[in-house]
C-alpha positions in Angstrom: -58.6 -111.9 57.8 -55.2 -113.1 58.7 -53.8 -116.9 59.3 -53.0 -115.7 62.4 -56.5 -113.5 63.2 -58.6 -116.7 62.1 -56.1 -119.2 64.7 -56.6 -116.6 67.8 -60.8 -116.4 67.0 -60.7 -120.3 66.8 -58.6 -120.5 70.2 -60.8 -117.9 71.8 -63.9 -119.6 70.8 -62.5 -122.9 71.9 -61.8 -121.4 75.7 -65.0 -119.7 75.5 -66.6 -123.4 74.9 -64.8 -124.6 77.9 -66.0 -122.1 79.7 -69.5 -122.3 79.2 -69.1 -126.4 79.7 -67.5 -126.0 83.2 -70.1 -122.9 84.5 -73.2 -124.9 83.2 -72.6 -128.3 82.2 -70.6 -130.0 85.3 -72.9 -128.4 88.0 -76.0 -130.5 85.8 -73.9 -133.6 86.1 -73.0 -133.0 89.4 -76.7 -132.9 90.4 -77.4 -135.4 88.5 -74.9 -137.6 90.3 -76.1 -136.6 93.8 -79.9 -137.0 93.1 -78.6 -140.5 91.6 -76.9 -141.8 95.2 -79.8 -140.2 97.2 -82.5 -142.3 95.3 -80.5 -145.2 95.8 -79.6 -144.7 99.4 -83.8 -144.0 100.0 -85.1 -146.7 97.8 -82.5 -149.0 99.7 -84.1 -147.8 102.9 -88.0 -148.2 101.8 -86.7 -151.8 100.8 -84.5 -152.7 103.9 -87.7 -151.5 105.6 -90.3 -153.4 103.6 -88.2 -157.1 103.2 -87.3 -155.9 107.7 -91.5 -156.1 108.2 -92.6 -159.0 106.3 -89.7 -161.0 108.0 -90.8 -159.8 111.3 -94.3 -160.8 110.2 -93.9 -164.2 108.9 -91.1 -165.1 112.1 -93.2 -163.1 114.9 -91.2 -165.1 117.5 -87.7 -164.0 116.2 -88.8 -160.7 115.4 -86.7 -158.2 112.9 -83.3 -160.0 111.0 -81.1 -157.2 110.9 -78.9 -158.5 108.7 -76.8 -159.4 107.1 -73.5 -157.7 107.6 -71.3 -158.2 104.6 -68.3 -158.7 107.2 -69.4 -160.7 109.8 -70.5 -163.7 107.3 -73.7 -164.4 108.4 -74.8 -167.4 106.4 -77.2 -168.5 108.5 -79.5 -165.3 107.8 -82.8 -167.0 106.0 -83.3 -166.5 102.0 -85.8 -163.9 102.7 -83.7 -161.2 103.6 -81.7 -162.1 100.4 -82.5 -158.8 98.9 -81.0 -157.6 101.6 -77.9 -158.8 101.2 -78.2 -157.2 97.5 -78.5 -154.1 98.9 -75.4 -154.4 101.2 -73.7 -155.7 98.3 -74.6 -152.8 95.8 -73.7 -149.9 98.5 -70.9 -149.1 97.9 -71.1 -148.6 94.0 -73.2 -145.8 94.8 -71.5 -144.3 97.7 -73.3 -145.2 100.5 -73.2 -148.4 103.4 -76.0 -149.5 105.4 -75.7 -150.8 108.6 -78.1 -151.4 111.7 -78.4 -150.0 114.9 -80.4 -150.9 118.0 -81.5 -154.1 116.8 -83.6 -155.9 119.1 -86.8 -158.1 118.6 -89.1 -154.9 118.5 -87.3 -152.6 116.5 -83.8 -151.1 115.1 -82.2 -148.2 113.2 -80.8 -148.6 109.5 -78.4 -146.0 108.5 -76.9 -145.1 105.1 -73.7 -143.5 105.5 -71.9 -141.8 102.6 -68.6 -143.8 101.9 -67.0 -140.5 101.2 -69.0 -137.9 103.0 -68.6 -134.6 100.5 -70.4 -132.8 97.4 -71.6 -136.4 95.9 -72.8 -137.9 99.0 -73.8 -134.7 101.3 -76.6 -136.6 103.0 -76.9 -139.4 106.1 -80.3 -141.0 105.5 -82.1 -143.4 108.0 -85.1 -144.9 109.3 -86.4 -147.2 111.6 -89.3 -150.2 111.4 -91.5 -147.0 111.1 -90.7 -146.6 107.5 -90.6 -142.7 108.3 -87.0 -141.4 106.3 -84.6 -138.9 108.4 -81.8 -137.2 106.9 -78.8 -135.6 108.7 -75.3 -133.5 107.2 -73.2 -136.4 106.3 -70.5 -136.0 108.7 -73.8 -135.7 111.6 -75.1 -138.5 113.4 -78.6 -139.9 112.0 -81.5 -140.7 114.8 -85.1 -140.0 115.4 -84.4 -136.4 116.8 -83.6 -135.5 112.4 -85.2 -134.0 110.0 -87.9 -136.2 108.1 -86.9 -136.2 104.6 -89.5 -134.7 101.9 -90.1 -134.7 98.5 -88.7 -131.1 98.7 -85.1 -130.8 99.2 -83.3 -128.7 101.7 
């Protein structure tokens, strides 16, 4: 076999090798990175939910924080919603914000909304003092008329 022969089997294994990387490896990867943002984006919901109730529960006559937002500088929000404010703070390094809706003394709306709606994030989640887990397309508006989310994908 040639110089020549052995250099063109070496580049067409080489682009064969690329090949097979981009058809089967990056689709993995992407997955991965979805599933990754989604489990964030829930567990942050089951907690929002969870730190939401015993607040409510130990402060019956205030009722649910809903808080903090980052933005609005709300340092008088009590240290029990601190992991809260973790949450908020944490958000965006996985794609999604959180941000409530319909707060009142007996009940609100916390949605995660993809930063960049799109293959990584493709998902609205939220959920109200319920606990129950909605999803919606991420460009959709997220409310108690959604899906429930299950363990099963869509």
């Amino acid at each position: 076999m040639t110089r020549i022969a052995k250099m063109t089997l070496v580049g067409a294994v080489a682009t064969i090798v690329v090949l097979v990387v981009i058809v089967i490896v990056l689709p993995i990867l992407l997955r991965s990175r979805i599933r990754r943002n989604e489990a964030f984006a829930l567990g942050s919901l089951r907690r929002i939910v969870a730190v939401e109730s015993a607040y409510a529960k130990s402060h019956p006559h205030q009722g649910y924080a809903c808080g903090p937002f980052p933005s609005a500088g709300r340092g008088d929000m009590p240290h029990e919603i601190d992991p809260i404010r973790n949450i908020f703070k944490q958000s965006s390094t996985h794609y999604y914000t959180f941000e409530f809706n319909n707060c009142s003394a007996v009940g609100y709306w916390i949605v995660a909304n993809p930063l960049h709606p799109g293959p990584i994030a493709p998902y609205t989640f939220c959920s109200d003092q319920t606990g129950v887990i909605r999803f919606e397309p991420s460009l959709s508006k997220c409310d108690g008329m959604s899906p429930v989310w299950v363990s099963d994908r869509p």
